[in-house]
N, C-alpha and C positions, 0 to 999 in steps of 0.2 A: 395558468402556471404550466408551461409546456416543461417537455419533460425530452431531452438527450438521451441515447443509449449507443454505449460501443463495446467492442472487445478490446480487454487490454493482452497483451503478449507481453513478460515481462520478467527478470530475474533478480531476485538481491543477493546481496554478500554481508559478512559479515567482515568489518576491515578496523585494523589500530585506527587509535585517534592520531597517530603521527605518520600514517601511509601514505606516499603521494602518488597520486593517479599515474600508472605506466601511460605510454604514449601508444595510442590506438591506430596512428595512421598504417594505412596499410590494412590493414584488418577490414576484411567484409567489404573491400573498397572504399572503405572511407580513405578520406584524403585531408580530412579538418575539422576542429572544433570554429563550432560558434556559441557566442559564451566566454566564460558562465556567469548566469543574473542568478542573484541573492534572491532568494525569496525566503517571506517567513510564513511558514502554515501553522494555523492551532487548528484543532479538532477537535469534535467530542462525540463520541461513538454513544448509541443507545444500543439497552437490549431490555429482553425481562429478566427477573429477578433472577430466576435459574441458568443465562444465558441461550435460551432458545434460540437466538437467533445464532450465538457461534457453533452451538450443535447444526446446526443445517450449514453450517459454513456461510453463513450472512454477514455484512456487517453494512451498518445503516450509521452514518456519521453526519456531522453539519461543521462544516471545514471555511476558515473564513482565511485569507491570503490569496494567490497565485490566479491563476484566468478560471479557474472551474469553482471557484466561492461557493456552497450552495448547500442543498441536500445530496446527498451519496446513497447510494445503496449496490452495492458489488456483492456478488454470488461468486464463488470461488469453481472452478469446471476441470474438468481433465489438463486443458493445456494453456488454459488462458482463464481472466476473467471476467463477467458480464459486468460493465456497470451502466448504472441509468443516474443521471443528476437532474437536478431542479434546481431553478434559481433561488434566492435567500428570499422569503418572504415574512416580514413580522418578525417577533424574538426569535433568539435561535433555539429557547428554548421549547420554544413553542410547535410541534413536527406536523406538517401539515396532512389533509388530510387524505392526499395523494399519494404523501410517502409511505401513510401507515398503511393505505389500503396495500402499497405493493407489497407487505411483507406481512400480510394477514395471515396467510397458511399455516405461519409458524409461531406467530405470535396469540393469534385467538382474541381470546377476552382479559388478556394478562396483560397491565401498565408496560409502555417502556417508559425507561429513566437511564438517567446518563450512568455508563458502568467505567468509561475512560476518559481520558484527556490526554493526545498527543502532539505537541508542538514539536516543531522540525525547521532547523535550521537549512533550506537547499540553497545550494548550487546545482545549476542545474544548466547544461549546454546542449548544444545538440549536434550530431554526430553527420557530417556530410562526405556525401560523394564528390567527385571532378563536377560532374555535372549541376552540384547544387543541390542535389536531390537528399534530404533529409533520411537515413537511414533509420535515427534511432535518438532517443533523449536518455544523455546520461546524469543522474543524478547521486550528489555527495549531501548525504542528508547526517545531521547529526541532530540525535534525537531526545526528546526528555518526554515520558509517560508515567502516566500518575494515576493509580488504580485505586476507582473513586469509591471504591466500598470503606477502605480501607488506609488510604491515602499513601501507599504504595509507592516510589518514584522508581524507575527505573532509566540509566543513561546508555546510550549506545551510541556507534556511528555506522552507517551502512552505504553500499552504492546500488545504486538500483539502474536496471538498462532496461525499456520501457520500447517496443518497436513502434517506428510511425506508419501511418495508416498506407503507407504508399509501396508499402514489403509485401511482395507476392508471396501468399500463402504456401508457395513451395521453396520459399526461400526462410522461412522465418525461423525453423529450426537450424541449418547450417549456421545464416548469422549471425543468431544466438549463442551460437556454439562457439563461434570465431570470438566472438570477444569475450566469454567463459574464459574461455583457453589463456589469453591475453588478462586478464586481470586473474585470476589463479596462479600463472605465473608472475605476477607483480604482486603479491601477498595477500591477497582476500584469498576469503573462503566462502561456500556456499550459505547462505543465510542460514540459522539455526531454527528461526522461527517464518511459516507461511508469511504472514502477515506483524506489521506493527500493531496491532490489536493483539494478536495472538501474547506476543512479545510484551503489552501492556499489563493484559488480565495475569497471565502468569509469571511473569518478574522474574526469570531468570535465560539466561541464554540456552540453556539446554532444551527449553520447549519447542515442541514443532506444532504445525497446524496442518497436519494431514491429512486429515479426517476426524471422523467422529468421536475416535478414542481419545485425541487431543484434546477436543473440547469442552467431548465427557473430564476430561481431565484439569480444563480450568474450571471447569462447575464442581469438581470435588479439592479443590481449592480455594473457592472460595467458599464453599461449604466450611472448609475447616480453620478459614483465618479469622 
């Protein structure tokens, strides 16, 4: 059971259900979409009981849809985030034994079990240069999470800009910035929540996942629902 690992670069927004994507040509040198293909993602995030893993800003999912089907495990960083996947092996519910060893540190001797479920309607295209060169994947996700302690649902829509692996690292933050600039001025806002987990476990738009105090924060949340 080999195991993938990359860095994601990547920004979401917070956008109406009735917004239509401004026109990005121009920006960062793109010059075209290609796209967008439907996809449907389900998920279903594990943690232990108290959220340990969203205190360390972890989050370990088993996602069935889109080209990366599998086990997940993403570490949240300064500026980007680490993820490592695994192909699907056996029930989903079943977490192999590769995945758990990689998020021992934080997990110990304590069960995971599923704490969410997020399925996500995307579109998703991707973002090209003159030359053909893939700058970046943009996705229009519209979402539905259901927080499984409690049975919680939560509905949102977000666009998420994701750079591809071929952006020189001194360019990632400019380009980022350029098309910021470009959908900020077309009606989004900056995501309200790090992560759709974030946004899952505490059920409301005004949560953020910044750190530790957030997540202390969905732990005394679900402490008290």
């Amino acid at each position: 059971m080999g195991v993938r690992s990359h860095e994601e670069f990547e920004r979401s927004y917070d956008v109406d259900v009735a917004l239509e994507v401004p026109p990005l040509a121009g920006v960062a040198g793109i010059e075209r979409f290609e796209g967008p293909e439907l996809v449907e993602l389900d998920a279903v995030y594990f943690d232990t009981a108290n959220l340990a893993l969203a205190r360390a800003r972890v989050a370990l999912r088993h996602r069935s849809g889109g080209a990366d089907a599998g086990w997940h495990v993403k570490r949240a960083g300064a500026s980007s985030r680490h993820e490592q996947q695994w192909p699907s092996s056996g029930r989903a519910d079943e977490i192999p034994l590769e995945v758990v060893a990689s998020v021992a540190e934080h997990v110990g001797e304590r069960d995971l079990v599923p704490v969410a479920r997020v399925r996500n309607t995307r579109r998703v295209a991707r973002l090209l240069r003159a030359d053909g060169v893939a700058v970046a994947e943009f996705c229009d996700d519209r979402v539905v999470a259901v927080r499984l302690r409690d049975g919680r649902e939560t509905r949102w829509r977000e666009w998420e800009v994701e750079l591809m692996a071929g952006v020189a690292a001194a360019e990632r933050e400019s380009v980022l910035d350029a098309i910021e600039s470009r959908l900020l001025r077309g009606g989004a806002a900056p995501s309200a929540s790090g992560s759709k987990l974030a946004r899952a476990l505490q059920g409301h738009l005004g949560a953020r996942d910044d750190g530790s105090d957030a997540a202390s924060g969905a732990v005394r949340e679900q402490e008290r629902a």
